[in-house]
C-alpha positions, 0 to 999 in steps of 0.5 A: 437537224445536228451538223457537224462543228468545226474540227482541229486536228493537230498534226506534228507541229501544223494544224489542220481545220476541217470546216464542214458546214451545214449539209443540205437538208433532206426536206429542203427546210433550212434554218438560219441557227445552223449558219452561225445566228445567234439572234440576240439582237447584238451580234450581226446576223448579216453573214449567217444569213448570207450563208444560209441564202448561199447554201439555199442557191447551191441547193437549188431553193428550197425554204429558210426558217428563222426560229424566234429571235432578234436577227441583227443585220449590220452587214449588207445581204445580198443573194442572186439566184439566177441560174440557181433556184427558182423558188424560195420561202423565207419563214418565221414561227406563225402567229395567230394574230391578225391584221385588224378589220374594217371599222376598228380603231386606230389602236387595234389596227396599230395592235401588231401581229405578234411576230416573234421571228425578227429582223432588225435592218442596222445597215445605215443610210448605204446599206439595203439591209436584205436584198433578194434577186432572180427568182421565179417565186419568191415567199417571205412569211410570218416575219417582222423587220423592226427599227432602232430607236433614236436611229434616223435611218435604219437602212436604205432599204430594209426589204429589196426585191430585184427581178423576182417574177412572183415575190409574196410577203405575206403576215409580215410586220415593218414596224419603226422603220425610216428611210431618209435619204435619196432613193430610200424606201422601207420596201422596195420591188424593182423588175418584179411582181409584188404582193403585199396580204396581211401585213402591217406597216407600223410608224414607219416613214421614208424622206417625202422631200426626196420623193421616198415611200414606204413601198417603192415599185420600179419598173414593176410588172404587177402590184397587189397590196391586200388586207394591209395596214399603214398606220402612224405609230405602233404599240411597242412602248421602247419605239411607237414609231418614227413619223416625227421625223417627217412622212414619206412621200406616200405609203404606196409609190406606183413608179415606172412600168416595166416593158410588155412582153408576150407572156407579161403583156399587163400593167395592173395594180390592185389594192383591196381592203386596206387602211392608210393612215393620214401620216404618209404625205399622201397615200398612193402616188402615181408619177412614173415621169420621175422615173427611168427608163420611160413607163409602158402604159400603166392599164388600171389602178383597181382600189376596193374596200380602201379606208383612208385618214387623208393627210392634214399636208394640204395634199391629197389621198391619190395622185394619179398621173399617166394611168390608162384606166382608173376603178375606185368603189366602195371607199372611205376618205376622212379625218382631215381639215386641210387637204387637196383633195380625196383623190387628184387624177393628173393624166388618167384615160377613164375613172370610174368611181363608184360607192365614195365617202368623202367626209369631213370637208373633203374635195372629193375629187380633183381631175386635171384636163388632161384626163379623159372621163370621169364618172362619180356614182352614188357617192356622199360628198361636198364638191367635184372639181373636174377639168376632164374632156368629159364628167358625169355623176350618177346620184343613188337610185339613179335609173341607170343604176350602178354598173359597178356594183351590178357588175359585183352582185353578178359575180356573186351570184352566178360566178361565186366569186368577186370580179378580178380587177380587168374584168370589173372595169371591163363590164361596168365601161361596157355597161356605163356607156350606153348610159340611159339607152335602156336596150343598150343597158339590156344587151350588155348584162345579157352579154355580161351573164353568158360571159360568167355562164361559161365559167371563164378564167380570169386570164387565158394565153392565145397561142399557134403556129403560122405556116404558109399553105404548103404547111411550112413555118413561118420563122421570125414573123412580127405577131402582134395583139392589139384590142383590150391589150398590145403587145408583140411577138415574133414565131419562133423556130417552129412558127409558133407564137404564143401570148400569155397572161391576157384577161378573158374580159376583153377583145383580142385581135391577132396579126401576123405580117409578111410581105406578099402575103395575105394574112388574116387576122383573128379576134376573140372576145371575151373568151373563157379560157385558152385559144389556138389561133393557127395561121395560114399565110397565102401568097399575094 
């Protein structure tokens, strides 16, 4: 699309300028040369791309394509669009190149996705390079933020994401990126819902003595990293990366939970089919006390198909502190001569994990007394140290079997699909707790298949109104849920209250509360989809 360019027109001895700057787009698409960029890889491309966010806010969203170049960002950008938009794509030119599978080498995996759109964060140790705020949905696709060679620190932050309910980078490339100063990471989500797919992290490192990760979440309401690598170094020959400078406290921090609310009652994180390198200090932490305000429970940490190099920094691969719920199947840790172990649970409710390689002299797990329940199913290793209240292991071809993977062959077979997160560690506790009680083991996968006979979503709202007998609403009453999930509410104006976001696997009871009132409560278990649940308060 062609904008005008400045004009001056000469008038008597005075001049006049006449600024029009680029129109909104009839498509919505807007694209970052017609800001001002020049994408050399000198020029700072920092206010062009600030321009080009404003203009998107002014225009309600839209999306941002970023042609192939070098963008230089050595003025701080910084776009809040609340109250202006709701949805925004930022874009690079897509590539075909793919994050490397399951079973490559290290050097395939440190191949790269051949990214030609490029953002190079220059904004030093005080500067968050781009800073995006205050959406619904945000997605930035196809890009690739790459570091300076010789600079110790290349941003405070190279990516921040502040109070975006849905933010998705996905096929992006982070490569020969540090952060080494306090409160420094490479990307960092604060107030949002975070996912990572496709991506890559390439010799890219945070201050591990100032408790900095790669990936920093705060006051998080969701986490997804998927299809992902984090790994030492790169293939770029000008900057292989910058992991000589010291790792990062890990690749993948699990900070402090935001509050639950009706329509986000859930704290869950998810990592599936993703490669950590043995140069992060550890690869996923967990400690949410470092952090402020205070974390809501943390419901489950979900990790499948993860292959993991442990660190040789006598730590460990995870450390897991203050989770409710733990499911770990189907992963590989090895590489390393000198470490804690493959997995340190500090404060965890309950873990399941099931389907572990832990090779190389790996303690395989290390859990503290302050944790519940630890379970370790059909798993290769040398040694479990656990102080939990309470331990158990199932050897392969145990006859109580492998609810974990029981549960995923069910899925498979009579859903089509694998299980989310809820649901997998739903069924296979279930399943898991009746341990040798063959008849008990009978019922719950019974239960189990007419769940998935009903073709269930895998999250459902319950919502309704209370009134009192003649009909009338009940205004500004306490609801509250309790079972597989808490959460409170009040009825709004008409009497209605609604909880949304709430996995089909699990057993909810609704209550309302008056005084002089009998109310009663509602319970749904398992349910497959979304349920109404009006109440009737009688007086006492």
């Amino acid at each position: 699309m062609k904008h005008a360019t400045p004009v001056i027109a000469l008038v008597g001895s005075a001049s006049l300028l006449l600024s029009c700057a680029p129109s909104r787009p009839a498509n919505g698409t807007f694209d970052l040369r017609d800001y001002g960029a020049t994408g050399d890889g000198v020029a700072d491309d920092g206010p062009a791309l600030q321009s080009a966010l404003r203009a998107m806010a002014a225009s309600g969203g839209g999306t941002l394509h970023l042609p192939a170049g070098h963008y230089a960002i050595l003025t701080p950008v910084d776009q809040d669009f609340r109250g202006a938009a709701s949805a925004v794509t930022i874009r690079g030119v897509a590539s075909n190149a793919a994050v490397a599978p399951a079973g490559a080498t290290a050097d395939q995996l440190a191949q790269g996705l051949d990214l030609v759109s490029e953002l190079l964060p220059r904004t030093g140790p005080r500067g968050k390079a781009v800073t995006l705020r205050g959406l619904d949905r945000l997605s930035i696709r196809d890009i690739a933020f790459v570091g300076t060679p010789d600079v110790e620190t290349d941003a405070l932050v190279t990516l921040a994401l502040d109070g975006i309910e849905e933010a998705t980078v996905a096929h992006c490339e982070f490569y020969g990126l540090s952060s080494r100063v306090a409160g420094g990471a490479i990307v960092l989500a604060e107030r949002s819902h975070l996912t990572i797919a496709g991506s890559a992290f390439l010799g890219s490192t945070a201050e591990s003595s100032l408790y900095a990760p790669v990936v920093e979440n705060l006051e998080w309401k969701g986490i997804t990293v998927a299809d992902t690598v984090f790994v030492d170094y790169g293939q770029r020959g000008a900057l292989y990366g910058k992991l000589g400078l010291g790792p990062p406290l890990s690749w993948i921090d699990i900070g402090n939970a935001a509050p639950p609310t009706s329509d986000s009652p859930r704290r869950e994180v998810v990592i599936r089919n993703v490669f950590l390198d043995e140069g992060g200090w550890m690869g996923i932490t967990s400690f949410p006390g470092r952090h402020g305000p205070p974390s809501a429970p943390i419901d489950l940490v979900y990790v499948t198909g993860l292959r993991m190099n442990v660190s040789k920094l006598g730590t460990s691969g995870h450390s897991f502190d203050r989770i409710e719920r733990v499911l770990i199947e189907d992963s590989h840790y090895g590489r390393s001569q000198n470490t804690d172990s493959a997995i340190h649970l500090l404060g965890v409710g309950e873990a399941i994990l099931s389907r572990l390689a832990c090779v190389d002299g790996i303690r395989c797990v290390h859990a503290a007394a302050e944790t519940g329940r630890v379970t370790v199913i059909d798993s290769v290793y040398t040694r479990i140290d656990s102080l939990a209240q309470t331990s158990d292991v199932i050897p392969a071809g145990s006859a109580a079997g492998d609810p974990v993977l029981y549960v995923r062959q069910r899925f498979a077979a009579l859903a089509g699909r694998a299980p989310d997160a809820a649901a997998h560690f739903y069924w296979s506790r279930r399943i898991l707790h009746c341990g040798e009680d063959a008849s008990c083991v009978a019922d719950r996968r019974r239960e189990l298949d007419a769940y998935l006979a009903s073709s269930p979503r895998p999250s459902f709202s319950i919502s309704g109104t209370v009134t009192r007998e003649d009909g009338a609403p009940l205004r500004g009453l306490p609801v509250t849920l309790s079972g597989s999930q808490s959460v409170a509410t009040v009825t709004n104006g008409d009497g209605r209250y609604h909880f949304a976001g709430l996995p089909t696997s699990g057993v909810y009871t609704v209550r309302a509360w008056k005084p002089r009132y009998t109310i009663p409560p509602r319970t749904f278990t398992t349910p497959a989809g979304d349920c109404v649940a009006d109440i009737t308060a009688m007086p006492d």
